[in-house]
Each structure stands twice: as structure tokens, then as C-alpha cells.
Phi, psi and omega in degrees: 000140188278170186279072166230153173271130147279149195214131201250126154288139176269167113110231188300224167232154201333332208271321195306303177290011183304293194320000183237344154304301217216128168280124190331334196263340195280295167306302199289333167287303200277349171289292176322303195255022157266346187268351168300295177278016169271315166276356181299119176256038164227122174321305211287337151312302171300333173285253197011302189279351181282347191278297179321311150288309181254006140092033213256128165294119185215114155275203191286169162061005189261140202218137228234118178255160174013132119079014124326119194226128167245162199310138178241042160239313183246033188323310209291028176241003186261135162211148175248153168284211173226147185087052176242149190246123148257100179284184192318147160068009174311149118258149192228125171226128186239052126226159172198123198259138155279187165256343183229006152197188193257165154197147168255080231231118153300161183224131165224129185239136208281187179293160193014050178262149182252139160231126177303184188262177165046067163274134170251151172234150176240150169308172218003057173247167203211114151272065191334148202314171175017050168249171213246154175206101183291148187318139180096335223257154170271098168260121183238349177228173192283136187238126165292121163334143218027349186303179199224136167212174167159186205100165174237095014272209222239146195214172187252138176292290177234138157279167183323291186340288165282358175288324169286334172266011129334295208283346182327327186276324194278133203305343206251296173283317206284152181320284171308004173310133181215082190286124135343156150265000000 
């Protein structure tokens, strides 16, 4: 089970109450300025306003691409490493309203992971350093540092392990690199 707080509803289902989760002026700041940076094409801008404004853990160097969309209720529960690659069209969400509760969850995503584009993360998931997560894919679950996973459901291709003897050879990834000029 990912890692979230329930939180239980009477009556209608958890989105009718959202203005009773999350204050209304809160969603409406972080909605500008998550749809400002989803068009920004400079990286250190784009951090910048997610540290500032939405109170969001971002290391360095981590690059957030096109038509990123993170959660706009609850950003300040998402944190990245530094050196993470997010691609196009991700969503990252740390809520999920239901019909008979709410849930709240962190996402925490390591130093140098690639996330494919139009990904989804769901709350209380925990992505591990240098793991690889392919395009398209629903992580619906917790990822081990290196692993290579993807898919819906989101399933692991290769571990940290085989992923390094796949890559031994390779001029670029590999143990044995021997880059050209």
C-alpha cells in the first residue's frame, strides 16, 4: 500500500468538500503558477518559482520539462532530487479524492532519475536514486534505486543489477566507457 493519509467523508464524496481540505486562495496561487511553468522554457526559472511559491523540495540541476503538471493542491508534499529528469506531460499528484475519503500522500523523488514523458506518480510513492521509469508508465508503486520500470500496470523491467550488466559496454552508461572527441 503507498504511503497516505486517510482522511473519511460524510454525505457527498470527498471533491464536493475539497474548499474544506484546501483553501480556496491556495489552489487558485498554485494553479497560476504551476500553468506559468508548465510554459516556461528556462529550467532554473521554473525551479525557482516551485521553491518559492509552492514550497516545493527541488535539488539542483533538476529539470522540469514542457507541460509538467503537479499537483495543485498539495505541491508543497512533492520533493525531487537534483540531477532528475521529468519529462513532457508528467503528472505528479500527492492527493486523491475519493467518494467516501480524501488521501494525502508524499512523493519523494531521488537524485538522478529519469521519468519518461506523460507519467503518471500517484501519492505516497518513494522513487529511488538513479532509477529509470519509462514513458506512459502509472507508478502506482514504491521504485528501488536503478531500477528500469514501466508500463500500466507500472511492473520493474530490469533491477539496479541487470541494469548494470546491460549497460557494461556502453560508451556512454557503461563501466567500460571510452568516450570519443
Amino acid at each position: 500500500m503507498r504511503r497516505t493519509e486517510r482522511y473519511p467523508v460524510e454525505g457527498v464524496n470527498s471533491l464536493w468538500h475539497v474548499y474544506k481540505t484546501v483553501p480556496f486562495w491556495k489552489v487558485v496561487k498554485n494553479f497560476i503558477i504551476i500553468q506559468i511553468a508548465r510554459y516556461t522554457p528556462f529550467l532554473r526559472l521554473k525551479n525557482w518559482m516551485y521553491r518559492t511559491f509552492l514550497r516545493m523540495e527541488i535539488g539542483e540541476q533538476t529539470s522540469f520539462a514542457l507541460m509538467v503538471m503537479l499537483d495543485v493542491m498539495f505541491p508543497e508534499k512533492i520533493s525531487v532530487g537534483k540531477n532528475t529528469v521529468i519529462g513532457y506531460n508528467t503528472t505528479i499528484l500527492a492527493h486523491e479524492y475519493l467518494i467516501k475519503e480524501y488521501r494525502l500522500g508524499h512523493v519523494q523523488i531521488g537524485d538522478q532519475v529519469m521519468i519518461g514523458a506523460n507519467s503518471t506518480i500517484l501519492p505516497g510513492i518513494k522513487i529511488g536514486e538513479n532509477a529509470i521509469v519509462s514513458a506512459g508508465t502509472l507508478v502506482h508503486k514504491d521504485i528501488p534505486a536503478g531500477a528500469f520500470v514501466g508500463g500500466n500496470p507500472m511492473r520493474i523491467i530490469y533491477t539496479k543489477e541487470e541494469l548494470a550488466k546491460r549497460r557494461m559496454d556502453d560508451p556512454i552508461y557503461g563501466e567500460n566507457k571510452t568516450l570519443s572527441k
